[in-house]
C-alpha positions as CSV (number, residue, x, y, z in Angstrom):
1,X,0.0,0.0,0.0
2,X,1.3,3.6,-1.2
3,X,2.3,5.4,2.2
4,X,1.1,8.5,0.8
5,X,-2.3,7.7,0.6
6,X,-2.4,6.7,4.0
7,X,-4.5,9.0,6.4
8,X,-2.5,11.6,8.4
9,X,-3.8,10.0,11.8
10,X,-2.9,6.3,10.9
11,X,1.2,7.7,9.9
12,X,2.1,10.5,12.2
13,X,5.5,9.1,12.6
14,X,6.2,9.0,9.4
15,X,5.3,12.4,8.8
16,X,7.7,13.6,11.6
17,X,10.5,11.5,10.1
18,X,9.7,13.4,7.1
19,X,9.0,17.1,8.1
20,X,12.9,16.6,10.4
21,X,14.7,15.6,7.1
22,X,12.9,18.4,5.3
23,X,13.7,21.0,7.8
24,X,16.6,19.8,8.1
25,X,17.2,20.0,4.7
26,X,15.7,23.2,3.6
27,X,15.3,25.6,6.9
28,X,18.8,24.2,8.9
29,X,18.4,27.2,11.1
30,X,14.9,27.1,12.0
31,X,15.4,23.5,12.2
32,X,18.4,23.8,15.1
33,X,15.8,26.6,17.0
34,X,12.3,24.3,17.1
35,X,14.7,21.6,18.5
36,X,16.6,24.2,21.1
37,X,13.2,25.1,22.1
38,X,12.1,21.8,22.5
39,X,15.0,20.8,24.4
40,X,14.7,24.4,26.7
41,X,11.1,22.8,27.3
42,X,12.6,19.9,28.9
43,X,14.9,21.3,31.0
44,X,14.2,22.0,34.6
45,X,14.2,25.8,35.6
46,X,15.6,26.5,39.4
47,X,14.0,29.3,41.2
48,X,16.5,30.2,44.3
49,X,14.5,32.1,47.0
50,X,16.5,33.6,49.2
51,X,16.5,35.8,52.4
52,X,17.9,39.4,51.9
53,X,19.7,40.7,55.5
54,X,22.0,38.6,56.3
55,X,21.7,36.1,53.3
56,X,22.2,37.5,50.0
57,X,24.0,40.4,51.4
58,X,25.5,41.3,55.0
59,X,25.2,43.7,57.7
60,X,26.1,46.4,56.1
61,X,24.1,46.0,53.2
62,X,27.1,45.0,51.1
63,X,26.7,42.1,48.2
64,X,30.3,41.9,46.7
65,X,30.5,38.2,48.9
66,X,27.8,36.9,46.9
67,X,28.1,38.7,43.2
68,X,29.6,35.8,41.9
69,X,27.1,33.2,42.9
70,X,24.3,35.7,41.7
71,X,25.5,36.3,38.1
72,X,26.1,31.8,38.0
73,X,22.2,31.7,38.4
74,X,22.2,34.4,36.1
75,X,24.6,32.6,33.8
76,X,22.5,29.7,33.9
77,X,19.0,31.2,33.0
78,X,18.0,30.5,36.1
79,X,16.2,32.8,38.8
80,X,16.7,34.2,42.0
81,X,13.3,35.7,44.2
82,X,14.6,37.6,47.0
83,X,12.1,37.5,49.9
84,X,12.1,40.0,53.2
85,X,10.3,41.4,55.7
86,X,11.5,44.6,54.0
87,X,8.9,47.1,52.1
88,X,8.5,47.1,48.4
89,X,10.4,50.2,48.1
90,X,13.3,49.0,50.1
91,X,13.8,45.6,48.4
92,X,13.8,47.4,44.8
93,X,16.3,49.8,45.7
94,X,18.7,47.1,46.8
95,X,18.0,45.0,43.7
96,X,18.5,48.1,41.5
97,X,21.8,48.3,43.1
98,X,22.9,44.5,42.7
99,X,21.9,45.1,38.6
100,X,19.0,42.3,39.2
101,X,15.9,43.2,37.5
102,X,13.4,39.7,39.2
103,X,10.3,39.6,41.2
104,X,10.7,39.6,44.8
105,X,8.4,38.7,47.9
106,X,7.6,41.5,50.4
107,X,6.6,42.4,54.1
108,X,7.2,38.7,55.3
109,X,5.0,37.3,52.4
110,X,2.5,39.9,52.5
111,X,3.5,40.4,49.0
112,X,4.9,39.4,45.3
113,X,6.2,42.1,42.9
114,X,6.8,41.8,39.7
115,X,8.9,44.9,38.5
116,X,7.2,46.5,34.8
117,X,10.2,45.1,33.3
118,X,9.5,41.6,33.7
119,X,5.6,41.7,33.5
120,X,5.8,40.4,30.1
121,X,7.2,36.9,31.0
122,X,4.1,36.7,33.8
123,X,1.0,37.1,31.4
124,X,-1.2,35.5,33.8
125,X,-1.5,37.1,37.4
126,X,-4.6,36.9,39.7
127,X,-7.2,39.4,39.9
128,X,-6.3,40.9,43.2
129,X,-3.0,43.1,42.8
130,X,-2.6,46.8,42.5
131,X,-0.1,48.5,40.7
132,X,2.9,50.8,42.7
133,X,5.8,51.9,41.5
134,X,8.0,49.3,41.8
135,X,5.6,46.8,39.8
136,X,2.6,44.9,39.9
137,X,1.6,44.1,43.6
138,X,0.0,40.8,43.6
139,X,-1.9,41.0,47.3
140,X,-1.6,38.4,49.8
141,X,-1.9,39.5,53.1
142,X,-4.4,41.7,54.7
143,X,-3.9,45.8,53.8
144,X,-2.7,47.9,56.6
145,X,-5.7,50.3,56.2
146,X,-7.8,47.3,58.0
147,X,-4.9,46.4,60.4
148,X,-4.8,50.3,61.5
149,X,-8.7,50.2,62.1
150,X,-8.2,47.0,64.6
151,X,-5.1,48.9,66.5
152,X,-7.1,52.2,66.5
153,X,-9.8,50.0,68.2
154,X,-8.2,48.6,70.5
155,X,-5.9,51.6,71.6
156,X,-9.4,53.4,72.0
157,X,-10.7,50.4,74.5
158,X,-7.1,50.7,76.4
159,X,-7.6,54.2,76.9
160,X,-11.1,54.3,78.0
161,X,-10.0,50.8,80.6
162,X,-6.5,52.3,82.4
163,X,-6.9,56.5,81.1
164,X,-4.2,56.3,78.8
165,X,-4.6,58.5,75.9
166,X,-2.3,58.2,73.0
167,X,-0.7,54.9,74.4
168,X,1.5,54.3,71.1
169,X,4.3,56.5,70.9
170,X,3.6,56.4,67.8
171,X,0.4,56.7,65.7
172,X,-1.3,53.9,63.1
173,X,-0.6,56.6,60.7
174,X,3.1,56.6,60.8
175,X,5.2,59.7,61.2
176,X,7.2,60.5,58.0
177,X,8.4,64.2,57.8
178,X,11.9,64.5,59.1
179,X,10.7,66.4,62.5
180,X,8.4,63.7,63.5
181,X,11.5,61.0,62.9
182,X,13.8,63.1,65.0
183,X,11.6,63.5,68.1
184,X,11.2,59.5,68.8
185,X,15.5,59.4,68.8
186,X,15.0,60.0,72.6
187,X,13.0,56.6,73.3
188,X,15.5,54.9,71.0
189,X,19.2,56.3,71.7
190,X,20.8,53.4,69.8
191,X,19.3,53.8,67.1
192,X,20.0,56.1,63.8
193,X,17.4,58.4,62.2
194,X,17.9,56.0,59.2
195,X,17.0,52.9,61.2
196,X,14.0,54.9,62.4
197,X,12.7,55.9,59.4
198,X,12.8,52.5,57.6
199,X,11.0,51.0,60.5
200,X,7.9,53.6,59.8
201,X,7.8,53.5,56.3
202,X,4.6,54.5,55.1
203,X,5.4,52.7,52.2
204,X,4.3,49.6,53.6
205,X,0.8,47.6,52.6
206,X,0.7,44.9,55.3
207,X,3.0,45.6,58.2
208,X,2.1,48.2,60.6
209,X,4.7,49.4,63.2
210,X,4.2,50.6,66.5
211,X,5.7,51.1,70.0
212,X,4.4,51.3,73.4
213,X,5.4,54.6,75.6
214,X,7.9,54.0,77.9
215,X,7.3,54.0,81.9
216,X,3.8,53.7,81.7
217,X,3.8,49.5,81.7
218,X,5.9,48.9,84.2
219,X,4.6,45.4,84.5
220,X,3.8,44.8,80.4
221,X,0.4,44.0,81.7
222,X,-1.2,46.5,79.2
223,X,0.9,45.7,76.5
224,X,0.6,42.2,76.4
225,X,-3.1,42.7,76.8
226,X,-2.8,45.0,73.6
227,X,-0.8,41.7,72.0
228,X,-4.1,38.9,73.1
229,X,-6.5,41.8,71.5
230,X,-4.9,41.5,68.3
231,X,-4.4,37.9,68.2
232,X,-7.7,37.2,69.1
233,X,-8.4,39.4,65.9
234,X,-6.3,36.6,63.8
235,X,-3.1,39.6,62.9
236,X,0.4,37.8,63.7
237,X,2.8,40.2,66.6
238,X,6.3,40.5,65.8
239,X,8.7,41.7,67.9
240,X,11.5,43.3,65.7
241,X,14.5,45.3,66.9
242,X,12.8,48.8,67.1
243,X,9.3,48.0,66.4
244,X,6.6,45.9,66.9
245,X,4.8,44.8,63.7
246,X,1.2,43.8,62.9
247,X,0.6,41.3,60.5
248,X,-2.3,39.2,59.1
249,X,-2.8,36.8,56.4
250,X,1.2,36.8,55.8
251,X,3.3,34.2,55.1
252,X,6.3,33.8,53.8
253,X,6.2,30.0,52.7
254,X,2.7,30.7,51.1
255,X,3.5,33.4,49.3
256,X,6.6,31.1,47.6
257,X,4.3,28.5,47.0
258,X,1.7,30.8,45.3
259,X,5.1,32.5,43.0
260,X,5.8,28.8,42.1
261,X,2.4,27.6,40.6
262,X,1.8,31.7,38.9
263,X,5.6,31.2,37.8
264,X,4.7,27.4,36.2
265,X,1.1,28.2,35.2
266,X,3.1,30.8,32.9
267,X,6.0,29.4,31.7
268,X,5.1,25.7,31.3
269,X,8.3,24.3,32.2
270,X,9.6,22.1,35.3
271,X,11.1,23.4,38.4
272,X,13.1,22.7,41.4
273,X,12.8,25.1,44.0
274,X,15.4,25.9,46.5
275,X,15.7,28.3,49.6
276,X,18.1,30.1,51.8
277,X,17.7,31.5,55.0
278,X,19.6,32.5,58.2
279,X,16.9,32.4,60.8
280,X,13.6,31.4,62.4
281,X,11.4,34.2,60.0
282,X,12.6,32.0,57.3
283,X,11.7,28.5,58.6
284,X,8.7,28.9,56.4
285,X,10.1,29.4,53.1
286,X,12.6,26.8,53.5
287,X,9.9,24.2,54.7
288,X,7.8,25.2,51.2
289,X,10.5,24.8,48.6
290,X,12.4,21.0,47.7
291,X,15.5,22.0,49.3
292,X,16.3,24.5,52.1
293,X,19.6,25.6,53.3
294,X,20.4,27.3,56.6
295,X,22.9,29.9,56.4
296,X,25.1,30.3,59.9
297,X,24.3,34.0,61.4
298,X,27.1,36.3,62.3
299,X,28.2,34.3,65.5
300,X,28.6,31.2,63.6
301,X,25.4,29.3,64.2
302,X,23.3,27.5,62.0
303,X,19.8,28.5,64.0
304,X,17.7,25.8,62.1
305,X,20.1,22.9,62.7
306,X,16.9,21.3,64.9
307,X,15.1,20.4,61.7
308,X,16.5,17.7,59.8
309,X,14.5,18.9,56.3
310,X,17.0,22.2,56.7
311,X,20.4,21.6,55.6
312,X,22.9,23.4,57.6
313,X,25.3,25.2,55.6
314,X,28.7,25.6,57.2
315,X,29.7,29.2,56.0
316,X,28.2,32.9,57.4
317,X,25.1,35.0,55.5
318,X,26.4,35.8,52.3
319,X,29.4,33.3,51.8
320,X,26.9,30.8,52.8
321,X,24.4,32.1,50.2
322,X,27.3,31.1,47.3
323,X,27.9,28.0,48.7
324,X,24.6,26.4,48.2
325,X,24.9,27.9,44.8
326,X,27.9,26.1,44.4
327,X,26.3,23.1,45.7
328,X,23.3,23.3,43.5
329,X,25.0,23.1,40.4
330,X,27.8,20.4,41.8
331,X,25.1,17.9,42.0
332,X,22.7,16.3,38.9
């Protein structure tokens, strides 16, 4: 029986046997990019999520200690998705600095941006993001205009139980001209107006900060009242260096798995997902990705050592950060 007058269905590998040798033979360099492409298709992409202070850079802000594992994920096509309890604003400024143009995961998960620049590799985002001007904010967590309405609440009910007006040194609506910044320095002497000002940001969408006045609590009967009140509203209490910070609905592990499956649903290749973090606010994104490292902190400890999922990585913050890189590509 002629070949050629069998139906397409009943031959199709014939017919790819043919159409190969006749691209091949007539279109060699459209041939060699349909089978790159194919062969890019089947490759798995890593996505490295990584904590910012004291991971991908130091103390002092400075990346040179981890520039060269950076541009090796670079090199390799793959991607790195920095992810901090720092605002949008912050996080982009730093990136802008290190030359890496990626989306990034803010406010402890609250967050994931994706910079104008790289919107057109992520035609499909969910409904609920706003735009800023760092990117496209796809919304997570809870918006601090709902948080403030609890905490204004609640500071009204303190007030009205013990006679304390004003009990938060500093208001829901944080301060942000450069006299309001300068008159907290005396209820925080260590601290620089810089450090200050980043910790009210008001460019923040899911984190509120606030303090308690000083020498009114003796006891921290009030304020750990103040603490139930908003737990018992379902926002998360963090109790950072300078501040304390409202959350709710953020999550630093869900908002990587949630970049994973957008970041999949849109490019339609595999993955392997790796993390690195130095601490406890990062035992979430390292139990959501396949493999998560534990960067030693400045004293030399590996604070995650207790879960045997989280490998412990015997070199400090940003050394550490190029050794799993090194690692990663080491192994098949």
């Amino acid at each position: 029986m002629n070949t050629f007058l069998t139906p397409l269905r009943e031959r199709p590998h014939f017919m790819n046997q043919l159409f190969n040798v006749f691209a091949d033979l007539v279109f060699p360099h459209i041939s060699t990019y349909l089978k790159k492409m194919d062969f890019q298709n089947n490759t798995t992409k890593k996505l490295f999520f990584t904590d910012i202070d004291g991971t991908l850079v130091d103390q002092k802000m400075n990346f040179h200690k981890s520039e060269k594992a950076v541009t090796t994920i670079k090199r390799h096509s793959d991607l790195i998705v920095p992810v901090s309890s720092k605002p949008a604003g912050a996080i982009y400024t730093l990136l802008q600095r290190m030359k890496l143009n990626v989306p990034f995961i803010c406010e402890n998960g609250g967050g994931i941006v994706i910079p104008q620049k790289y919107q057109n590799k992520f035609k499909q985002v969910p409904h609920r993001h706003i735009e800023i001007p760092e990117g496209l904010l796809i919304c997570l967590g809870v918006q601090r205009n709902k948080i403030l309405r609890d905490l204004d609440n609640i500071e009204n009910k303190i007030s009205q139980k013990y006679g304390l007006p004003n009990y938060f040194i500093i208001s829901p609506d944080m301060p942000q001209s450069s006299e309001e910044i300068i008159s907290l320095q005396p209820y925080f002497p260590h601290w620089t107006v810089e450090q200050i000002r980043e910790g009210c940001s008001p460019q923040k969408y899911f984190d509120v900060a606030f303090q308690f006045k000083k020498n009114v609590d003796i006891k921290g009967e009030i304020k750990n009242e103040v603490i139930s009140e908003l737990q018992a509203r379902g926002h998360t209490v963090l109790k950072g260096g300078l501040f304390y910070h409202v959350l709710k609905g953020c999550d630093k592990g869900k908002a990587v798995k949630k970049f994973t499956q957008i970041f999949v649903k849109t490019h339609k290749t595999r993955i392997k997902t790796i993390g690195v973090g130095d601490g406890e606010n990062d035992l979430e994104m390292l139990h959501a990705v396949d493999k998560g490292y534990n960067v030693q902190d400045q004293n030399g400890k590996n604070l995650l050592s207790k879960f045997p999922r989280i490998i412990s990585v015997p070199q400090i913050g940003p050394r550490g950060f190029s050794w799993v890189v090194k690692q990663v590509y080491k192994s098949p």
